[in-house]
C-alpha positions as CSV (number, residue, x, y, z in Angstrom):
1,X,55.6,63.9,-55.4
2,X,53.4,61.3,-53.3
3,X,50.8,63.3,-51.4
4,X,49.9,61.7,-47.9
5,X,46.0,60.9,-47.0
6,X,44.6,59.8,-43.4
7,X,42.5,57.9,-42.1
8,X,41.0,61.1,-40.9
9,X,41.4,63.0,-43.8
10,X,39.1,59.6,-45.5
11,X,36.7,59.8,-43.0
12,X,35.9,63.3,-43.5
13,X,35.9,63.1,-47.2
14,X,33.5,59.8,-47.1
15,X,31.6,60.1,-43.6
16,X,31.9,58.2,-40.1
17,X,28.6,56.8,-39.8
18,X,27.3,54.3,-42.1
19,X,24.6,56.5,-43.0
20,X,27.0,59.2,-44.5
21,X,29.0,56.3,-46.1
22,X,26.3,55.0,-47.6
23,X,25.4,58.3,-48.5
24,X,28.6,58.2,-50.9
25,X,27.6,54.8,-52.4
26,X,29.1,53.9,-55.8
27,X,27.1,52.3,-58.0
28,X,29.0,49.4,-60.5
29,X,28.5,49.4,-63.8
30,X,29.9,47.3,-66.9
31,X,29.3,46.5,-70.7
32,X,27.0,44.4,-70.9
33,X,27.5,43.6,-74.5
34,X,23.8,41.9,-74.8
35,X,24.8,39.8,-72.2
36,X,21.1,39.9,-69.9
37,X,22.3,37.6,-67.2
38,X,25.3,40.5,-66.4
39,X,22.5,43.2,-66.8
40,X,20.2,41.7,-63.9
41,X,23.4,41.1,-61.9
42,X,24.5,44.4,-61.9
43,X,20.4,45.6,-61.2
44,X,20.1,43.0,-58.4
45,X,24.0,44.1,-56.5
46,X,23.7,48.0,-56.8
47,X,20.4,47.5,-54.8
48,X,22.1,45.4,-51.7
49,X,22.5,46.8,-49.0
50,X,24.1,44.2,-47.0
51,X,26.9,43.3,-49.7
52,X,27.8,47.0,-50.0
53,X,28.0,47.5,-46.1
54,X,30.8,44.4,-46.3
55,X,32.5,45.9,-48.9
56,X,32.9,49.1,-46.6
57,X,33.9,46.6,-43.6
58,X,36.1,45.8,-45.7
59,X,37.6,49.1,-46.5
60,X,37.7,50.1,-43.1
61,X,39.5,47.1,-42.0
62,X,42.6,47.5,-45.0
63,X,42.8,51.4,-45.1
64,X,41.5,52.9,-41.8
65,X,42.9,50.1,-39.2
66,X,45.7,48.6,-41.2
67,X,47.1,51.3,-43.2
68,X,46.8,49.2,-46.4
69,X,45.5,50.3,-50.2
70,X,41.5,50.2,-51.2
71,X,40.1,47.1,-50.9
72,X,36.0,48.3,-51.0
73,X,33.7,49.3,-53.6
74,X,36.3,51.1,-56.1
75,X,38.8,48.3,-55.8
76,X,35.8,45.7,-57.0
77,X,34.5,47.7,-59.1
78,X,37.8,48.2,-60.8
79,X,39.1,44.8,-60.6
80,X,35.4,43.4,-62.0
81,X,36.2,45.1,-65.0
82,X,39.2,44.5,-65.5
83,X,38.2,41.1,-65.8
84,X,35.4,41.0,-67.8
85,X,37.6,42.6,-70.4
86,X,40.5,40.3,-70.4
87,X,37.6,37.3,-70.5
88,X,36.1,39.4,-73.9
89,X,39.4,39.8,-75.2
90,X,40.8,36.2,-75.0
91,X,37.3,34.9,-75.7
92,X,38.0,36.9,-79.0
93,X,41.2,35.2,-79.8
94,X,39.7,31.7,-79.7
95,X,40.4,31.1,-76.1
96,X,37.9,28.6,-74.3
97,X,36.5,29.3,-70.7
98,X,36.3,26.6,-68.2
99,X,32.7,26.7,-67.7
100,X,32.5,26.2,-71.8
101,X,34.8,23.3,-71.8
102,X,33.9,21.3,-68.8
103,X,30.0,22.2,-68.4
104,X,29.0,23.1,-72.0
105,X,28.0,26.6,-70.8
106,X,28.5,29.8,-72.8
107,X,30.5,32.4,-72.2
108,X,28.1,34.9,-70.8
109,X,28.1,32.4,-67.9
110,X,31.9,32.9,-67.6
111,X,31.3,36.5,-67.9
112,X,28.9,35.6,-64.5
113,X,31.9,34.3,-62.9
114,X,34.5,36.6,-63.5
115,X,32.1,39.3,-62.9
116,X,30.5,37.9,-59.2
117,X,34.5,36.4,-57.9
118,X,36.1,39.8,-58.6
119,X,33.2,41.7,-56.5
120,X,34.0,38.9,-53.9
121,X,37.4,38.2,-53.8
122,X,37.7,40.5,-50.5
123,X,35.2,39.8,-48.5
124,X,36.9,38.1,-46.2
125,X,38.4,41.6,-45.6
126,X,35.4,42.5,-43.4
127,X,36.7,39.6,-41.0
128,X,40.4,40.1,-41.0
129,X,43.4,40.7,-43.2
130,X,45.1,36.9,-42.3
131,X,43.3,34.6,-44.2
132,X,40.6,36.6,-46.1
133,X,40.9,34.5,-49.4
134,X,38.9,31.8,-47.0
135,X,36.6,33.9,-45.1
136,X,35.7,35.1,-48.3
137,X,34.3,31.8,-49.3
138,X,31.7,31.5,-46.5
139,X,30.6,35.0,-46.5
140,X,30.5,35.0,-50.2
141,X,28.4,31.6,-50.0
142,X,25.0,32.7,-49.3
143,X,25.3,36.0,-51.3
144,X,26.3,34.1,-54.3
145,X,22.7,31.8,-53.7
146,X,20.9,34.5,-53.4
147,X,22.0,36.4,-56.6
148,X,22.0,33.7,-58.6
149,X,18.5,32.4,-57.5
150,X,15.9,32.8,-60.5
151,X,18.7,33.8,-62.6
152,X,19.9,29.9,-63.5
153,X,18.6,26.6,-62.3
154,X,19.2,24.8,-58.8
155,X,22.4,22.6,-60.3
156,X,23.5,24.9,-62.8
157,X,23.5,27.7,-59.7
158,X,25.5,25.2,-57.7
159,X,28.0,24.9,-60.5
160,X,28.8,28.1,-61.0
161,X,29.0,29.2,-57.5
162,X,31.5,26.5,-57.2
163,X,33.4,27.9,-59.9
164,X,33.3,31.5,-58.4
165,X,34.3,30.2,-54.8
166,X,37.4,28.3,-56.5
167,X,38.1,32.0,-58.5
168,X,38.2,33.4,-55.1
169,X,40.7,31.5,-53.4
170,X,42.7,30.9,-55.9
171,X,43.6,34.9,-56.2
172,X,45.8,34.2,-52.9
173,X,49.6,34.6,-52.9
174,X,50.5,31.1,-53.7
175,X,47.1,30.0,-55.3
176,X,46.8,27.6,-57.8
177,X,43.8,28.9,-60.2
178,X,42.6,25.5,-62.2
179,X,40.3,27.5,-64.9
180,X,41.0,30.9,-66.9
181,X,38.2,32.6,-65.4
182,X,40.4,32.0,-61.9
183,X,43.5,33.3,-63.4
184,X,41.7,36.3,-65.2
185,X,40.4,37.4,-61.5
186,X,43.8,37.0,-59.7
187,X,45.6,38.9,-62.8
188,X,42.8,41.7,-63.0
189,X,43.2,42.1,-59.2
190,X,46.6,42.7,-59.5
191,X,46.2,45.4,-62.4
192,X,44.3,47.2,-60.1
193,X,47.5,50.2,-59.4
194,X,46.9,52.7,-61.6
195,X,47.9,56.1,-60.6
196,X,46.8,57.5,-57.4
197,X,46.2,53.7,-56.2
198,X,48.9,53.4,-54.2
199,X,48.8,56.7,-52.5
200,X,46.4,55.9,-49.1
201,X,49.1,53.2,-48.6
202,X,51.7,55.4,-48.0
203,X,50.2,58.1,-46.9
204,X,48.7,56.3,-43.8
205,X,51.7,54.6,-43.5
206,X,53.9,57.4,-43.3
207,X,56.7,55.6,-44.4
208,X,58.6,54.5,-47.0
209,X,59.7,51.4,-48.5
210,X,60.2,49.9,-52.0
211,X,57.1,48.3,-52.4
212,X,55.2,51.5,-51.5
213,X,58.1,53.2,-53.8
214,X,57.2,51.1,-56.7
215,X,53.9,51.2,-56.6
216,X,53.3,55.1,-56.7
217,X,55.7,54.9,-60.0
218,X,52.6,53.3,-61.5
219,X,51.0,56.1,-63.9
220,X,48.6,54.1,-65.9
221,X,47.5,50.6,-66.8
222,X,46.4,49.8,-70.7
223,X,44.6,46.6,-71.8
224,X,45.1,46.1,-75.9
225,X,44.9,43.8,-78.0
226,X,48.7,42.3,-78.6
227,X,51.1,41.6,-81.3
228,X,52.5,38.8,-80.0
229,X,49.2,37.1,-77.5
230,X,46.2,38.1,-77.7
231,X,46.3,40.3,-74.8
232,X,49.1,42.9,-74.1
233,X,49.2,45.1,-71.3
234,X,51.2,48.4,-71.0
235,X,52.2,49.5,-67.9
236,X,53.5,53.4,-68.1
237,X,55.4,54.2,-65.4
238,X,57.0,58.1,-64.1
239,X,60.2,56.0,-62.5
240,X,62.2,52.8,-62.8
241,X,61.3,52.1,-59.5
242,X,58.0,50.6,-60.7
243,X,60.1,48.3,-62.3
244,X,60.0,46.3,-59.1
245,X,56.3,46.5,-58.7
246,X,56.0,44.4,-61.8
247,X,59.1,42.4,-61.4
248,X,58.1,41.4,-57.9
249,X,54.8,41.5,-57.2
250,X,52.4,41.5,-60.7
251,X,55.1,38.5,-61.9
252,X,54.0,36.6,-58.8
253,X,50.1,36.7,-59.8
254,X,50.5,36.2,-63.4
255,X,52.9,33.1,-63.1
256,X,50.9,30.0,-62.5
257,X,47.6,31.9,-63.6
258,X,47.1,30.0,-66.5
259,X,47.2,33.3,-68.9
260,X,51.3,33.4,-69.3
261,X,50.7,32.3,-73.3
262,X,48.1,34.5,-73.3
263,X,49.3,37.9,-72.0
264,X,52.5,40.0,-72.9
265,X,53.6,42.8,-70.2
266,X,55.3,45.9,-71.7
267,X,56.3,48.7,-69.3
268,X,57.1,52.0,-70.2
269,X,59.3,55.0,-68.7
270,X,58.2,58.5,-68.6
271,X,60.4,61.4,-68.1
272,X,63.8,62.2,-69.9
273,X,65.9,61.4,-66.5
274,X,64.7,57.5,-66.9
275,X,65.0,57.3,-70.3
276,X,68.6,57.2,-69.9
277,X,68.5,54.6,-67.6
278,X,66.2,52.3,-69.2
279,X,66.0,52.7,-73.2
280,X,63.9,50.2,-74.2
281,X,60.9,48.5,-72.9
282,X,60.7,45.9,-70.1
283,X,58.8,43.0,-70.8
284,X,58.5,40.3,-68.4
């Protein structure tokens, strides 16, 4: 059973004004794992004001006036993790970031741009749905100077925001991600439909179609180390209609991200009713 949420029904659980939604701010956390550059990151962004407040444009824009899933401070906050653990786990298995291989950094830097693109990549949201990928460059711009300042050098600054402005537009439908800390961004973002994801979707929406279908199949979203790659994910699903979820729409971001030798997708079926449709596991 889907359960339907409002935009009303959101308001009233997170506030109207920006006062009471900044009274319900969530504050982003991740494993540092020794790494002190991700540990004054984290310090510096939990204490802005003016990047959370876009983050909530943002929101309002996809959920409240468009009818669309999160796309504010849980979406990031999921997504940055996300990717900071495929990055650990293929950095692991021998695989080289770009920022190692072209720039001689290390990969607590590529941790940096995994971490900063994923809690940009929607920025643009706070402008307008159409094009956000690229109004997320210019708004992400200036925040990404700022962060970074005192934290690296002038030119190695420049680098990496570089870097992160070419992870953020490359998480687009269609976008071409040149470096695995670009693909890792535009898989993780995908990954983000979890149970209970998709629900303000179609709850706003009040209708129903297969994508919105699929998506509230999705029960849970596993990241493990694989058999066959170094990274597997397992996708556990209550209906084969999730099937098309993956098949459509997570197939679209992986392919062309640069991680297909890297990554194995297995999704699984709840529920004895399925099982005798589908009787072994999908793997794209």
């Amino acid at each position: 059973m889907v359960e339907s949420v409002t935009a009303d029904e959101l308001r009233a659980a997170y506030g109207r004004t920006v006062e009471e939604r900044f009274g319900h701010r969530l504050a982003l956390n991740v494993p540092s794992r020794n790494n002190p550059k991700v540990v004054a990151l984290v310090e510096r962004i939990n204490r802005d004001d003016e990047l959370y407040a876009l983050w909530l444009a943002a929101n309002v824009n996809a959920v409240e006036r468009l009818g669309m899933t999160d796309h504010g401070p849980v979406h990031v906050k999921i997504v940055m993790n996300i990717a900071v653990k495929l990055l650990r786990m293929l950095v692991e298995h021998g695989v080289e970031p770009a920022v190692v291989a072209n720039y001689g950094m290390t990969d607590d830097d590529a941790e940096v741009v995994v971490m900063l693109a994923a809690l940009m990549h929607d920025l643009g949201m706070s402008i307008h749905r159409k094009d956000h990928e690229e109004f997320s460059l210019f708004v992400a711009q200036p925040k990404l100077r700022e962060l970074l300042d005192g934290i690296y050098d002038v030119a190695t600054a420049t680098i990496l925001r570089a870097e992160i402005l070419h992870a953020i537009i490359a998480h687009r439908s269609g976008g071409k991600p040149l470096t695995l800390e670009a693909g890792i961004v535009r898989v993780a973002d995908a990954l983000d439909m979890a149970k209970g994801r998709s629900r303000i979707s179609m709850g706003i929406e009040r209708t129903l179609s297969i994508h919105s279908i699929s998506a509230a199949a999705i029960d849970s979203v596993h990241i493990e180390h694989g058999e066959e790659k170094p990274v597997r994910l397992r996708i556990e699903m209550s209906n084969s209609a999730g099937v098309f979820q993956l098949d459509q729409l997570f197939r679209e971001k992986l392919s062309g991200s640069g991680l297909e030798p890297y990554v194995e997708v297995e999704a699984l079926i709840n529920g004895e009713a399925e099982k005798r449709l589908i009787t072994t596991a999908y793997r794209l």
